[in-house]
ZAMARGU-4260 file (C-alpha; in steps of 0.2 Angstrom, whole numbers, plus 5000, padded with zeros to 4 digits):
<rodrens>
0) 5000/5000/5000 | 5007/5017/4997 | 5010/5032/5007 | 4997/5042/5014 | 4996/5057/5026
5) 4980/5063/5035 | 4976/5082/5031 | 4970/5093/5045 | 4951/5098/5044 | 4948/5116/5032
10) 4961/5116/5021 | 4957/5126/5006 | 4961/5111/4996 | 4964/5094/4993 | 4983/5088/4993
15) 4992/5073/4989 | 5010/5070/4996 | 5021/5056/4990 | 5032/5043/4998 | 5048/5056/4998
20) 5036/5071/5004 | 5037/5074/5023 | 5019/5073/5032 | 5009/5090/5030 | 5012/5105/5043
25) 4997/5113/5051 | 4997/5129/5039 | 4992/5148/5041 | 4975/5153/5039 | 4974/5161/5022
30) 4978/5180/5022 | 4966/5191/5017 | 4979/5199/5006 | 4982/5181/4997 | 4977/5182/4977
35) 4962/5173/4972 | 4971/5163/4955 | 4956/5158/4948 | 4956/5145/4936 | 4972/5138/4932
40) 4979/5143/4914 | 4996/5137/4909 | 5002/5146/4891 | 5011/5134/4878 | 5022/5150/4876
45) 5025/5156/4893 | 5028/5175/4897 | 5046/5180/4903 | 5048/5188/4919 | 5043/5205/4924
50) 5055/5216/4922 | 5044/5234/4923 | 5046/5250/4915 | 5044/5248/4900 | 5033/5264/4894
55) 5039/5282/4890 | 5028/5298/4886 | 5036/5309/4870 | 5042/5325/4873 | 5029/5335/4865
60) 5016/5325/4876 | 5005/5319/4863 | 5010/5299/4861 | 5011/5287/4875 | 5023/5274/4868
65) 5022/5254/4877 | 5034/5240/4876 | 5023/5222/4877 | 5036/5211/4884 | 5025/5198/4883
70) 5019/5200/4866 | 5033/5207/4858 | 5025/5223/4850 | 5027/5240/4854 | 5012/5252/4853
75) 5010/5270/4850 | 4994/5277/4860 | 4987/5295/4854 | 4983/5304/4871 | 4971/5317/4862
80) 4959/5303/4855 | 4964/5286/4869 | 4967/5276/4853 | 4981/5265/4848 | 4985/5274/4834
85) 5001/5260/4826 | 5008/5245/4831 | 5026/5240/4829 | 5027/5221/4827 | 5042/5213/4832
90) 5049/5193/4832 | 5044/5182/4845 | 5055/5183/4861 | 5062/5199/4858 | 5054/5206/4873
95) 5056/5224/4871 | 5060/5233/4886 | 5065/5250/4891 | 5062/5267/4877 | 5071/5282/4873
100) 5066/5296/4862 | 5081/5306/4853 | 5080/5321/4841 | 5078/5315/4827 | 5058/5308/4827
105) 5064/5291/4832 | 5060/5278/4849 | 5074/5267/4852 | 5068/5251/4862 | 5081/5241/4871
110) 5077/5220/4865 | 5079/5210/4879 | 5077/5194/4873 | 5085/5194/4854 | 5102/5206/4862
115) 5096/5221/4849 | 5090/5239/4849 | 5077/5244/4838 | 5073/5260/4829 | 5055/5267/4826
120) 5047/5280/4819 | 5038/5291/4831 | 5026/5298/4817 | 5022/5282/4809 | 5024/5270/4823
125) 5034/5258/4812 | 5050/5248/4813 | 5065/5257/4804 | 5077/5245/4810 | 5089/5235/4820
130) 5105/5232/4827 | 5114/5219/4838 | 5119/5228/4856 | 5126/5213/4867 | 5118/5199/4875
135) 5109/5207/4889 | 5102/5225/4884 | 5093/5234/4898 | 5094/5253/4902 | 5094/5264/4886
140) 5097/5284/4886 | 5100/5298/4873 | 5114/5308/4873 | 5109/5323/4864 | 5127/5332/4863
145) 5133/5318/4852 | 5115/5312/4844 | 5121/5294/4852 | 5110/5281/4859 | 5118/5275/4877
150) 5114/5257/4881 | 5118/5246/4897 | 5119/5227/4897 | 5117/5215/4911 | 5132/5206/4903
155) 5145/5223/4907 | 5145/5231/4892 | 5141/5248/4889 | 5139/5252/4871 | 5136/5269/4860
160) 5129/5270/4844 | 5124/5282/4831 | 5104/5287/4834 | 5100/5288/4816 | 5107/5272/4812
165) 5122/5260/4808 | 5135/5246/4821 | 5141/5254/4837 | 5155/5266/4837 | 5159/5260/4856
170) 5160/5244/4868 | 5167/5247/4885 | 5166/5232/4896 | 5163/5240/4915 | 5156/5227/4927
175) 5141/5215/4925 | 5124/5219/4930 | 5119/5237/4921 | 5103/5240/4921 | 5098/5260/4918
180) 5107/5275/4911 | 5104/5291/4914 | 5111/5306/4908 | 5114/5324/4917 | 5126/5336/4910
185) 5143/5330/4906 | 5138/5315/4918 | 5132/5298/4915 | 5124/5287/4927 | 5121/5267/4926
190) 5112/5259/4941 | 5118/5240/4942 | 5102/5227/4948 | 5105/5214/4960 | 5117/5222/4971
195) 5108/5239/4971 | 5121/5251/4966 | 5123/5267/4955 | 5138/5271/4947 | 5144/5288/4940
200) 5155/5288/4923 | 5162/5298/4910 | 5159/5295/4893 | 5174/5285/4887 | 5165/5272/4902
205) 5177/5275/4918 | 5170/5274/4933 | 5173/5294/4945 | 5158/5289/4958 | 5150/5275/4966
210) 5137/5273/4979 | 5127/5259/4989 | 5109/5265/4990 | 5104/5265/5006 | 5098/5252/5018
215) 5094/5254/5038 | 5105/5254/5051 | 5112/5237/5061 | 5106/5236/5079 | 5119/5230/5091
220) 5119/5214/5096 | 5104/5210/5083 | 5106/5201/5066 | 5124/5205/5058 | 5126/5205/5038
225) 5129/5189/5034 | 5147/5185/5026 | 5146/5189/5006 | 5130/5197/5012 | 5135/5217/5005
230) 5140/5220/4990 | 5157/5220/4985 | 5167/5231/4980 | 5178/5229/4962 | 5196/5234/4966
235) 5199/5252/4962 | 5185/5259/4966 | 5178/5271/4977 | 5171/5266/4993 | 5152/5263/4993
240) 5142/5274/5005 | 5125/5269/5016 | 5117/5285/5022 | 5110/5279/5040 | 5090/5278/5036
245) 5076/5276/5050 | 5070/5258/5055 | 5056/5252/5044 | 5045/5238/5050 | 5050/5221/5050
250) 5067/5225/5050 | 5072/5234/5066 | 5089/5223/5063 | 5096/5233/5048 | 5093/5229/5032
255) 5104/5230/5015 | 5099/5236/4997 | 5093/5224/4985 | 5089/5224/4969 | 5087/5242/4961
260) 5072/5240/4948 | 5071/5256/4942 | 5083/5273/4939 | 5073/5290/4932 | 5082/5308/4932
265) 5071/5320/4942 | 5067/5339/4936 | 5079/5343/4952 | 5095/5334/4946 | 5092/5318/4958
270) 5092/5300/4952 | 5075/5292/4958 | 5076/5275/4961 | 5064/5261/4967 | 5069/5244/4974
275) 5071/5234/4988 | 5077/5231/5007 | 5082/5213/5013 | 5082/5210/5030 | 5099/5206/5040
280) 5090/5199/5053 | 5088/5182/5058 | 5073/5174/5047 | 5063/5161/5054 | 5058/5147/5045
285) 5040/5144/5055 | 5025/5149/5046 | 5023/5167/5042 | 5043/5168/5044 | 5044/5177/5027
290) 5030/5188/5026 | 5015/5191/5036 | 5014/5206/5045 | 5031/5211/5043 | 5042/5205/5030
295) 5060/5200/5025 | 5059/5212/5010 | 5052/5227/5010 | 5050/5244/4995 | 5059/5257/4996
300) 5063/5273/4987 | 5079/5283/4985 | 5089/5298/4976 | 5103/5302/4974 | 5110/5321/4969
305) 5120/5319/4952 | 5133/5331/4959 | 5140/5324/4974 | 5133/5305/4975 | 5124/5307/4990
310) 5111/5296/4991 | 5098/5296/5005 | 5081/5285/5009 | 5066/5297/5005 | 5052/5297/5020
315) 5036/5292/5012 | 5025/5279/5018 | 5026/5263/5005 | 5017/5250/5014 | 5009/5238/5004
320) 5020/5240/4989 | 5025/5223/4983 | 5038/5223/4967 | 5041/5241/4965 | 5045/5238/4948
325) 5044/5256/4942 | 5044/5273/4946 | 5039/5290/4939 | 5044/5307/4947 | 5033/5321/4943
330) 5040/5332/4927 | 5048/5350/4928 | 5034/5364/4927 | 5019/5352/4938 | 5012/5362/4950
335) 5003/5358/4968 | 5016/5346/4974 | 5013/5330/4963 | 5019/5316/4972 | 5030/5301/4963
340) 5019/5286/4956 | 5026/5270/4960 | 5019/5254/4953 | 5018/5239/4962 | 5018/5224/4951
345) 5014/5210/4963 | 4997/5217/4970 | 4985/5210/4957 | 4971/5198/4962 | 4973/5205/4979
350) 4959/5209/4989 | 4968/5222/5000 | 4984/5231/4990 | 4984/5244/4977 | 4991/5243/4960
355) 4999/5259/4961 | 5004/5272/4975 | 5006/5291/4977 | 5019/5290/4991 | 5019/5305/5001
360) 5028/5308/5019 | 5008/5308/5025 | 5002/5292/5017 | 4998/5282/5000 | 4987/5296/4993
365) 4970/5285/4985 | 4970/5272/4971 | 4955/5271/4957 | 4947/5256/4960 | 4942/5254/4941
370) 4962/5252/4937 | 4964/5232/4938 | 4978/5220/4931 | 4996/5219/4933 | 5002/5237/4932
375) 5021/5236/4926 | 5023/5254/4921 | 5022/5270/4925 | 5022/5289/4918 | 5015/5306/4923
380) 5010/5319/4910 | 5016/5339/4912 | 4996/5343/4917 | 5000/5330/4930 | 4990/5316/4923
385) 4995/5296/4928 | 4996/5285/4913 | 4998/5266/4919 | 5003/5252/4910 | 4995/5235/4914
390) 5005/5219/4908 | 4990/5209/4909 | 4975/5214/4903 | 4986/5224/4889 | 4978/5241/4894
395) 4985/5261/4896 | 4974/5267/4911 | 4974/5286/4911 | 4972/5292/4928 | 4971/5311/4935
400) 4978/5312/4951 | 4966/5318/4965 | 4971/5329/4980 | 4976/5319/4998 | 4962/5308/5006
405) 4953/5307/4989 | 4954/5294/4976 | 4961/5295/4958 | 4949/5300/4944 | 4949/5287/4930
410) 4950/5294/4916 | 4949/5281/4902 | 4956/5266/4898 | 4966/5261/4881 | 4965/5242/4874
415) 4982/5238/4869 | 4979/5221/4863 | 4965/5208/4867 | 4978/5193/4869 | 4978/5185/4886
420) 4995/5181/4893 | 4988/5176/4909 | 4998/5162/4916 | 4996/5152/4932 | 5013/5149/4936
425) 5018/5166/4932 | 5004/5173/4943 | 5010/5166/4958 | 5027/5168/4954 | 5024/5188/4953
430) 5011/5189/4965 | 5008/5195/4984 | 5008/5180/4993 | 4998/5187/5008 | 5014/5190/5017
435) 5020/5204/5008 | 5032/5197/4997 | 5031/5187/4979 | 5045/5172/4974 | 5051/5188/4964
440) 5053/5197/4980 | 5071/5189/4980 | 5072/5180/4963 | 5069/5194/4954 | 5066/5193/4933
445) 5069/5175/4938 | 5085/5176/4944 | 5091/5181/4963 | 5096/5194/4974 | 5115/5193/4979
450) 5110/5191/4996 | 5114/5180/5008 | 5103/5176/5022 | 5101/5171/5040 | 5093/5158/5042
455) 5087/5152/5060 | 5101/5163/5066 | 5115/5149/5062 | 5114/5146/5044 | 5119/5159/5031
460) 5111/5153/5013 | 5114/5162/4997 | 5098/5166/4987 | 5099/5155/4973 | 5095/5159/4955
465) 5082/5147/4944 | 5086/5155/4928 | 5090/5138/4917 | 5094/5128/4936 | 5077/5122/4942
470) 5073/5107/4929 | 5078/5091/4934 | 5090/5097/4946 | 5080/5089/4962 | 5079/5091/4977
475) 5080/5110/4980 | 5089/5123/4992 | 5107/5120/4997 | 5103/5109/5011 | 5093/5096/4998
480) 5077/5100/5010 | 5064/5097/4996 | 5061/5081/4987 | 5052/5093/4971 | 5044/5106/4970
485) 5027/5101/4979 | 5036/5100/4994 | 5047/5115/4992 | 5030/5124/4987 | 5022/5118/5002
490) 5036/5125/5015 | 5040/5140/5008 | 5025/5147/4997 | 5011/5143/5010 | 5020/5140/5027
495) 5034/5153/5027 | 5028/5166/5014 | 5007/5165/5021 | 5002/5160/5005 | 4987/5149/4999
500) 4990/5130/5000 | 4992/5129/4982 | 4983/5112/4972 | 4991/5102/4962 | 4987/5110/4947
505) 4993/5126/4953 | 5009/5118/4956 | 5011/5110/4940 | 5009/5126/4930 | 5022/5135/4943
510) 5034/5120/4937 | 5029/5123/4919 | 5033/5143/4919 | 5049/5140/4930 | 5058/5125/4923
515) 5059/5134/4903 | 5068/5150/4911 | 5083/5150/4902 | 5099/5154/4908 | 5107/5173/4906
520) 5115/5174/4891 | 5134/5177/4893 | 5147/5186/4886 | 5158/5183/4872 | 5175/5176/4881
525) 5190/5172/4874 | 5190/5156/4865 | 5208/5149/4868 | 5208/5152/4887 | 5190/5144/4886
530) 5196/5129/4879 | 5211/5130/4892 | 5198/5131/4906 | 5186/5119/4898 | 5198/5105/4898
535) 5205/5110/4916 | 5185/5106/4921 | 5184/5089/4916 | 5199/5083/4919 | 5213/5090/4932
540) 5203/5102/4942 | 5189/5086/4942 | 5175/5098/4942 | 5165/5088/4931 | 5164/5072/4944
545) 5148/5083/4952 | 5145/5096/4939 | 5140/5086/4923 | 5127/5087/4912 | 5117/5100/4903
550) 5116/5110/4919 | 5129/5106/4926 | 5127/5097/4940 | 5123/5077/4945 | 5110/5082/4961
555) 5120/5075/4974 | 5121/5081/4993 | 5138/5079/4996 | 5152/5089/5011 | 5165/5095/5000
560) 5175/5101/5015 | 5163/5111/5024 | 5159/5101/5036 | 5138/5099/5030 | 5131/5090/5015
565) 5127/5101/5003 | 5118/5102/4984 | 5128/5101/4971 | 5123/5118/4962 | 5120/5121/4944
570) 5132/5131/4936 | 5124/5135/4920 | 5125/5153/4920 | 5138/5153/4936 | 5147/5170/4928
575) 5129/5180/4932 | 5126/5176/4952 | 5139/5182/4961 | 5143/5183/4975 | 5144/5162/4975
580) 5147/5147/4988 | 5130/5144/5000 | 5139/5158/5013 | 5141/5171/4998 | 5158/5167/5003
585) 5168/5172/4987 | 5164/5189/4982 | 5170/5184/4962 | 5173/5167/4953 | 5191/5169/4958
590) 5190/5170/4977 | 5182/5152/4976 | 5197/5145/4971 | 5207/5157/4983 | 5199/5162/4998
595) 5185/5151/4999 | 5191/5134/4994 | 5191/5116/5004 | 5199/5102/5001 | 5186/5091/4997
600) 5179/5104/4982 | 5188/5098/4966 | 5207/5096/4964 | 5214/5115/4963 | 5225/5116/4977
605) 5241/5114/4962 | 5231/5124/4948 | 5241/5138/4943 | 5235/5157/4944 | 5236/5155/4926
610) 5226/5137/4926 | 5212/5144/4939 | 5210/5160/4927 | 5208/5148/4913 | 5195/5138/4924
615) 5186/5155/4929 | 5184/5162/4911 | 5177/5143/4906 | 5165/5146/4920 | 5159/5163/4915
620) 5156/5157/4898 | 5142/5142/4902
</rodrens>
């Protein structure tokens, strides 16, 4: 007879747990906050990952133009009329991301998916071209002394190109992890993602500033950062700097900055950025110890003056905010003190959070309650009207902003396609638990946070990344704690993060969006060292005893010297996730084989520094 386990009484649904499950937990009751996911839908084509902002106003105020990341078009939107007045058709997985307008009538839009920019025509709305960038394009600016097109990839390039047309006139590898640009007098800005920093540069792409945006202080005594917790600093650079901020809830034990999702230039010469503050304390791992009340993550909002690099956390009240995907200072010339907008992409198909905020240092001025879907996007007008983009329904709400204590006025609301990309797995992926966080919360656009937490107060575990690592790469979390993803679903999603007990069809269609992630793409390296290092991996160094196959690994729980079993990670796409080692140990590839190495981790003791960079360059290749 095969396994059984007795559910308690009032579960929200029926669960089945195999022979390799542990017995069910006594779960949360069901937040009010948790989003009802309705019928489960599971797309052939799945959407990619939010990544937000991905809408821009033109400069004379009469177009709104959208990105469809998950539909691979871009429309142009006439504000006069609320029509869609052209459609710029793109390939499939191009997933067009951020916009810039530049002088000459045309929108460049950065291609995330396809590693290109392309060129439209404002008036017409139609595709004049495109042009390979790098692997990874993300932030894209105009630089209007030169009539150049600035962009930023996630790969470390940052790349110049004519605006009218032709190949790039300049590739400057900085660091990885760019995201935006921003550009302010003779000063150029790029924020970098994960590890939450902005850095200052000239336009030849050498680095004069750096800054840390700022987290809370650290209590004494209280949870310390753990080790490989902050973000390192590359040799030669200036020293980062986190401004002391007030406690925010949840995290009276400090917190660091995480995961910079979006960078906007203010009429007042600040940089505006959204993103996130991860929790230093120790986090339980008893149900709600995620998220539920007060949370391990939490929204923040920043700037940072373009002269001197200081940055400071701005006072305004953003509870509620889940994925502060985007935001959208007011514009130079609005009058009556126009808050920022800042979009929350995780509070759809909640009963309790907003789409959007109007943070002020008095409170989250009202939302409309006509605005509904996943809003990924944000812009306000010079009249200081709120357009909104929603990822799902395709829709450009158009808002006017109402005075403190009153809602928002809706003004109309723009079809942008009829297509459903609703997807379950994605849903829940992208979505407030009910504890105040989403899975995106720390794996954000799929991928992870650079942080290392605290687990239990003992047990320092780096966040790991599931882009191209979660299929068939059994059982999950460094410490092998869940058989598949049903169990690990169970544990985390319900108990920890105050979710919904999710059925099994729910859990299918979260393994069908998250095992088709691929892996980052990686820059071009050179070949002969490669080969060199490729050949070190599978034989001298012994590498490949462990990590073999496709994603590299062989799902064991092995002590490579550290004294605990651990999971053999997957190092498909290795090069993009530092820092690495389950303590965030090693700030670079490098310091694995350096700092952080064991005796039982391979054979590398005798490699040469010649041999280990060999090995390191292989390994930022795959």
């Amino acid at each position: 007879m095969g396994c059984v386990h007795s559910l308690a009484v009032g579960l929200p649904a029926v669960w089945f747990f195999g022979c390799n499950s542990p017995p069910p937990i006594p779960d949360n009751p069901v937040p009010f906050a948790a989003p009802d996911l309705g019928v489960t839908k599971t797309l052939a084509a799945p959407p990619p990952p939010i990544s937000g902002g991905t809408m821009l106003l033109s400069r004379d105020g009469k177009t709104a133009i959208a990105s469809d990341p998950d539909r691979d078009f871009v429309s142009f939107v006439d504000i006069s009329t609320a029509t869609v007045r052209a459609r710029a058709g793109l390939s499939p997985h191009d997933e067009p991301g951020r916009l810039v307008e530049d002088n000459g009538g045309q929108v460049h839009v950065a291609l995330r998916g396809s590693g290109e920019l392309a060129t439209l025509s404002l008036a017409s709305g139609q595709l004049v071209g495109r042009r390979p960038v790098c692997p990874q394009p993300r932030g894209v600016a105009y630089d209007a002394t030169s009539d150049h097109v600035l962009v930023a990839c996630a790969t470390g390039e940052f790349v110049t190109l004519p605006a009218a047309s032709g190949p790039a006139v300049s590739v400057v590898v900085i660091e990885p992890d760019l995201r935006d640009v921003v550009i302010d007098g003779d000063s150029i800005f790029v924020s970098k993602f994960r590890t939450a920093e902005i850095l200052k540069m000239t336009r030849n792409g050498d680095i004069t500033g750096r800054v840390s945006l700022p987290g809370t202080p650290f209590s004494a005594g209280a949870g310390l950062p753990s080790p490989g917790a902050p973000p390192g600093q590359p040799s030669g650079g200036p020293p980062s700097a986190q401004p002391s901020a007030g406690f925010i809830r949840g995290q009276s034990a400090g917190a660091l900055a995480a995961m910079a999702w979006r960078m906007r230039l203010t009429s007042d010469h600040q940089l505006m950025v959204s993103y996130q503050l991860d929790s230093v304390a120790f986090v339980r791992t008893t149900p709600g110890g995620y998220g539920g009340g007060s949370g391990i993550v939490e929204p923040a909002l920043a700037s940072v003056g373009t002269a001197d690099m200081t940055a400071a956390r701005l006072p305004l009240a953003l509870d509620g905010v889940v994925l502060p995907v985007d935001v959208a200072p007011p514009p130079a010339g609005v009058t009556g003190g126009v808050p920022p907008v800042l979009v929350a992409a995780a509070n759809w198909k909640s009963r309790l959070t907003r789409p959007y905020v109007r943070p002020s240092s008095v409170g989250s001025l009202g939302a409309p309650a006509a605005v509904e879907g996943q809003i990924i996007a944000a812009e306000i007008g010079q009249d200081g009207t709120i357009f909104l983009q929603s990822r799902e329904p395709a829709r450009l709400y158009v808002v006017q902003a109402a005075a403190s204590n009153q809602a928002d006025a809706l003004l109309s609301t723009i079809t942008l396609s009829g297509e459903s990309r609703e997807d379950t797995g994605h849903t829940i992926f992208h979505t407030n638990s009910g504890g105040n966080l989403a899975c995106a919360s720390c794996h954000g656009e799929g991928g992870d946070d650079a942080q290392t937490w605290n687990f239990n107060g003992s047990k320092p575990r780096r966040t790991p990344s599931l882009l191209g690592t979660v299929k068939g790469t059994a059982p999950y979390h460094w410490d092998a704690d869940f058989p598949d993803l049903q169990a690990l679903s169970h544990e985390v999603y319900t108990r920890r993060m105050s979710g919904r007990l999710l059925a099994p069809d729910q859990v299918s269609a979260l393994r069908d969006w998250l095992e088709p992630l691929p892996a980052p793409k990686r820059p071009a390296v050179d070949p002969a060292a490669r080969a060199r290092g490729e050949a070190l991996f599978l034989g001298k160094a012994t590498c490949s005893t462990c990590h073999s196959g496709s994603s590299f690994t062989n799902n064991a729980t092995v002590d490579v010297g550290t004294g605990i079993p651990l999971q053999v990670p997957p190092l498909v796409g290795v090069g993009a996730r530092g820092p690495f080692m389950h303590t965030g140990c090693a700030a670079t590839l490098m310091e694995r084989f350096t700092k952080c190495a064991t005796s039982a981790h391979g054979t590398t003791s005798d490699l040469t520094p010649a041999e280990i960079n060999d090995l390191v360059i292989f390994l930022s290749s795959i």
